[in-house]
N, C-alpha and C positions, 0 to 999 in steps of 0.2 A: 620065829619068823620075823626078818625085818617090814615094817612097816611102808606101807606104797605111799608114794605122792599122790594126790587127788585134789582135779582142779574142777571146782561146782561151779555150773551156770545156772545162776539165777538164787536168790536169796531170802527167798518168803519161806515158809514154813515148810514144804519139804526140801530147799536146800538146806536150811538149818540144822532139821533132823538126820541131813544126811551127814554134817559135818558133825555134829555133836557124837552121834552114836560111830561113824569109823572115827574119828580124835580119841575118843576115847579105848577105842581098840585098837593104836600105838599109830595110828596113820595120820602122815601130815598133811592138814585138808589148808585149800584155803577157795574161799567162796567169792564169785565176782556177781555183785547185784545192779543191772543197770540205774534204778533208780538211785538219785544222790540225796534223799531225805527217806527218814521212818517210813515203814510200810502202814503203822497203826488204822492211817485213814480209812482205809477201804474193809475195814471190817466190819463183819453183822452174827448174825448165832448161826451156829453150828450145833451136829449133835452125832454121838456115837453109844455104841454100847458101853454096857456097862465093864465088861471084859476087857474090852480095849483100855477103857479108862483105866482101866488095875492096873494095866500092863506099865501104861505110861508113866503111874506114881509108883510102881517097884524097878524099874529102871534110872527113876529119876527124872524123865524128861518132864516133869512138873511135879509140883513138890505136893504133900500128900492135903495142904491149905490150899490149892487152888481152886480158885471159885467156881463153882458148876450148881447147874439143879435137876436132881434125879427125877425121872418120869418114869413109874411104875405102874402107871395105872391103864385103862385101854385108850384105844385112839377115839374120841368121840367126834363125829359128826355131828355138822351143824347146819339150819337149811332156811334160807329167810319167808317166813311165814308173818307176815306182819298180823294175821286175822288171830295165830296161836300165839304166839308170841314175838312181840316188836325187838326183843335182844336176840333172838336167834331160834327157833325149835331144836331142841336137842333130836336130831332123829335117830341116831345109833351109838350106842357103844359096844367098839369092837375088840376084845382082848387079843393080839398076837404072839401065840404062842413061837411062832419064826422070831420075831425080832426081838422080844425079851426087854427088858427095863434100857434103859438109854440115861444119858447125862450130855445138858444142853449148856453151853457155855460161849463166851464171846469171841472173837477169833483172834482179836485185838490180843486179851489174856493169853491165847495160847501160843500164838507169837513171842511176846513178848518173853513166855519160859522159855521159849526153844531158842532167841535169839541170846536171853544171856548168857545159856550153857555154853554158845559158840567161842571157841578160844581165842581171845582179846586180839590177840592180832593177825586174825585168818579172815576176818569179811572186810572186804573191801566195796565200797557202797562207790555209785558213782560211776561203773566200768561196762563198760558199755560192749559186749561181746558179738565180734565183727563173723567168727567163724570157727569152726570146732572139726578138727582134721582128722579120723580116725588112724591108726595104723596098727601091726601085727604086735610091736613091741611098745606100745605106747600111744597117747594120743597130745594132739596141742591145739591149745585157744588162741584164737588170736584177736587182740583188741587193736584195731585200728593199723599200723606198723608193728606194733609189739607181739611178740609171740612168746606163749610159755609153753612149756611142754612136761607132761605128767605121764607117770605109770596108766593112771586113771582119769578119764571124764567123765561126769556125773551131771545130763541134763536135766536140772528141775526148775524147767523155765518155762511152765506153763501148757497152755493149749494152741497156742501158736507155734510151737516150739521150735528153735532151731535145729536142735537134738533132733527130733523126730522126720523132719524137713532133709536131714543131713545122708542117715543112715536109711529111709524111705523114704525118697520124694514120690514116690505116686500113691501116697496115703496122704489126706490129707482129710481136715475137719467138716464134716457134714452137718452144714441145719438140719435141725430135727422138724422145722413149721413152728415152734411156737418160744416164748423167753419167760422169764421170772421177774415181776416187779417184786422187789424187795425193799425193810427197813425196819430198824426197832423203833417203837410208840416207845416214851418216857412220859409216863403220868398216870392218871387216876386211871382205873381200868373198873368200870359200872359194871363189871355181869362177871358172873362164877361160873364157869362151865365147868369145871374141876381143873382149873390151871394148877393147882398145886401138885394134880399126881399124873395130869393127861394132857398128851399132845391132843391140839385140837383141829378137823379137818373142816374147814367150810365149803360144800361142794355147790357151782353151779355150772351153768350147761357150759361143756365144753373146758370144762377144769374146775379145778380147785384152788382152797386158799390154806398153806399150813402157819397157825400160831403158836407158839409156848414163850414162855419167860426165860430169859438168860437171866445171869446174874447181874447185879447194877449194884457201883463201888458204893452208892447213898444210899438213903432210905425209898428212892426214888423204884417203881417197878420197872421193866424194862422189857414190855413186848417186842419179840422178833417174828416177825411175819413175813410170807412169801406167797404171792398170788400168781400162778400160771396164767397165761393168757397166750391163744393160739393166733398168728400172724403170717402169713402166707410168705414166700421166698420174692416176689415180687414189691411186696412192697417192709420191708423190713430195715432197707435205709432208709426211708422216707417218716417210718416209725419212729425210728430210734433218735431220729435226729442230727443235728450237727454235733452231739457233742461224744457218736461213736466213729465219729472221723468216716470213710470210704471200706473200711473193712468191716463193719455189721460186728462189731467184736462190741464188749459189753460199755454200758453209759455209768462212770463211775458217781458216785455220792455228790450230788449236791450241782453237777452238770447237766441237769436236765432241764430244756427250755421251760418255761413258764406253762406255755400253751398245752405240752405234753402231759405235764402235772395233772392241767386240766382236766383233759380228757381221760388220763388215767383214774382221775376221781368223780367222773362219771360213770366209770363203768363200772366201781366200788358201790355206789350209792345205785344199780339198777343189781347191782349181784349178789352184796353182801349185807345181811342184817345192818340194822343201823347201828348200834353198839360198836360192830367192828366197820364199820365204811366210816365213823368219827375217829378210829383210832387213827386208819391209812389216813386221813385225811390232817392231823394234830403231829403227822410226822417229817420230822424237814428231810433234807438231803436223802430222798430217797433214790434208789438204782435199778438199774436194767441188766442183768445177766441169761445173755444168749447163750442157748441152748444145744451144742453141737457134740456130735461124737465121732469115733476114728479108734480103730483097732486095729493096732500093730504086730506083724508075724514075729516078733521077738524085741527082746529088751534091752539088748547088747550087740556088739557087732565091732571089731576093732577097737577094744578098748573102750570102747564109749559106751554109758550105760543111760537110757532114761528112766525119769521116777514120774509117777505121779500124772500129772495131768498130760507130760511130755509125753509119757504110752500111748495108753487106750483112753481114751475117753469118753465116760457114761452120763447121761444126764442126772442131777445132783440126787435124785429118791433112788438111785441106786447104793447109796451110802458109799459109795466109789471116788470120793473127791480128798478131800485133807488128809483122812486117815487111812487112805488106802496108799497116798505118798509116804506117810512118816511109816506104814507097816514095809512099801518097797524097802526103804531106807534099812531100818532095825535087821531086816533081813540080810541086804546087801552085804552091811557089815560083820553078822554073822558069817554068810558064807566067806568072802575074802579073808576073814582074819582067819580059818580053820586053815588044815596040812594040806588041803590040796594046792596045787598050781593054778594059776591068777584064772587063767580063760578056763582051767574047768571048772573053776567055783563060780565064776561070771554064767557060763554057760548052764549052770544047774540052777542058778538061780533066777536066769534069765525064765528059764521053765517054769518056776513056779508062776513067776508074775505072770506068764503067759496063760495059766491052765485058771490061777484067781481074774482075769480080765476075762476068760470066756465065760464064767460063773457071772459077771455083773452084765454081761452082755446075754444071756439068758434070763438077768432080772429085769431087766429094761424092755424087754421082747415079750415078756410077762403081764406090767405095768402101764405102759406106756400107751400102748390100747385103750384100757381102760380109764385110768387114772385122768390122763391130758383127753385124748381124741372119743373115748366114749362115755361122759358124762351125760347123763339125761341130764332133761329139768328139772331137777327134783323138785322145785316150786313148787308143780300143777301136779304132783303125786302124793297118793295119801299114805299115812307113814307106815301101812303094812307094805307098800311095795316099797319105799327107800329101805327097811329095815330086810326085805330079799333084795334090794338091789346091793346095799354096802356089804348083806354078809356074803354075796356070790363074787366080790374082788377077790382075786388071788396073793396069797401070805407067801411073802420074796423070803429066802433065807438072810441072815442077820448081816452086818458086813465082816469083813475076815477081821479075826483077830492077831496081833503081831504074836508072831510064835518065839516063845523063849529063847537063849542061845544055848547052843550046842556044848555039852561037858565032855 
């Protein structure tokens, strides 16, 4: 079978993935990234199973040396009790047998593999993508005046997407009520909750806070942490600031006004033990990641295919984000490169990604009650009821793993 042309919009990590894995199964890709510099900035830790992980260092898409750190151990719960203990009260540790061992790594690193695999002269950085034209026998991009035109389009351009905008304009991305203050601490880390083998959950009223260790290139440690925090649709431009411009979309690293800082590390030091309100606090260029989801009736439509955050979109504890684009991808390329004809392998593959996005959209429906909007106090409770409150959360299944290719 000769190989299709394919033109990817959008250039992070699963346009990457999607040009490495079809390149390599004999298809000429080339990728248009609007940004004209590195993506590396805007990176913080991530984390997937440990299955996924396999998958990735037996295909290649990161080599079998890349930095990660496995968590094996349960999720413990952490609850600030200054009378028990001024570093944190351990209230629970929960083993989940759903989600299984995990490996927590930087996002920066796993960029960085999937961008050198990209073949030397198929990304073009800088290109600014005006419009994406579906048709029967083909689709075309068009940047500005210029127009190319492909067998294939591959939108992986995010949660705004054009891709998604294009092929279903009456889907569009819904606030969920609340965002994620995010950032990795670099430095001394005073308290053991068993960061070596366990994610660790800090719950209080009305959310939580997730920390573990990513890797860090020095001898330096490198906390990556994420605190939920619930914000009504009313006042969520006024939160986030000037520096999420008019569309409530997220506040990157190191743009957030002073004043916001502030009061975000007010509400650290009335929430969170002290131990961890000094970490968020010892952390620079930290971020705002709004919260929003959208589920799309199918993945393709005229040639045009989205990945990734350009589908459905689940809020990030659904394991639904990075690695659920790079499994669209692996797949895609799978099915196109087999004997069938281009729209039936599109159209069967569109099916899967459809039937895996109502799987994370029953994990979210699951969580998201509890997790974000039904957090007690757990303060003012004594630890026989946190230790029935954390074991009565419900255990989400694992996220999907990329499925081999077909012989």
């Amino acid at each position: 079978m000769a190989g299709f042309r394919v033109g990817i919009v959008g250039g992070s990590i699963a346009g990457c993935a999607a040009a490495v894995a079809l390149s390599r199964s004999g298809h000429e890709v080339t990728v248009f990234e609007r940004s004209p510099t590195r993506l590396l900035s805007r990176g913080l830790g991530i984390a997937t199973q440990v299955g996924v992980f396999g998958e990735l260092v037996r295909r290649d898409l990161i080599g079998a040396g890349f930095p990660h750190r496995p968590y094996d151990g349960p999720i413990r719960w952490i609850v600030k009790r200054p009378a028990w203990e001024p570093s944190g009260y351990v209230a629970s540790a929960v083993q989940s047998p759903a989600a299984g061992a995990v490996m927590a790594m930087h996002w920066g690193d796993l960029f960085d593999s999937f961008r050198s695999r990209v073949p030397q002269d198929a990304y073009r950085a800088g290109a600014l993508v005006t419009a994406v034209v579906p048709g029967p026998v083909g689709a075309t991009i068009q940047l500005g005046d210029l127009t190319h035109r492909f067998d294939l389009v591959i939108c992986a351009d995010g949660y705004r997407s054009l891709g998604r905008r294009t092929l279903f304009p009456g889907t569009r991305p819904r606030y969920r009520g609340y965002v994620v203050w995010r950032g990795i601490y670099a430095g001394n880390v005073t308290i053991d909750h068993g960061f070596s083998r366990s994610l660790v959950r800090v719950g209080y009223r009305g959310g939580f806070g997730m920390f573990y260790e990513v890797p860090s290139p020095d001898s330096a440690r490198r906390m990556n942490w994420a605190l939920s925090l619930q914000v009504p649709q009313n006042e969520l431009i006024g939160f986030l600031g000037p520096g999420a411009g008019e569309t409530g979309a997220a506040v990157a690293p190191g743009t957030m006004s002073p004043d916001r800082v502030a009061a975000l590390r007010r509400f650290t030091h009335q929430s969170l033990p002290e131990a961890y309100a000094a970490m968020v606090d010892a952390t620079p260029d930290t971020a705002i990641q709004t919260i929003y989801t959208a589920e799309v009736p199918g993945y393709s439509a005229g040639r045009v295919c989205l990945l990734g955050d350009a589908g459905s979109l689940f809020p990030p504890f659904t394991a639904s984000g990075v690695f659920k684009a790079i499994t669209n991808a692996i797949q895609l390329a799978d099915d196109i490169s087999g004997p069938d004809p281009l729209d039936q392998a599109l159209a069967r593959w569109s099916t899967r990604q459809v039937a895996a996005a109502k799987a994370a959209s029953r994990t979210a429906a699951l969580l998201e009650p509890t997790l974000i909007f039904g957090v007690p106090d757990l303060t003012a409770m004594d630890p026989a009821d946190i230790e029935k409150w954390v074991s009565s959360l419900p255990n989400p299944p694992g996220p999907q793993t990329a499925q081999p290719a077909r012989t």
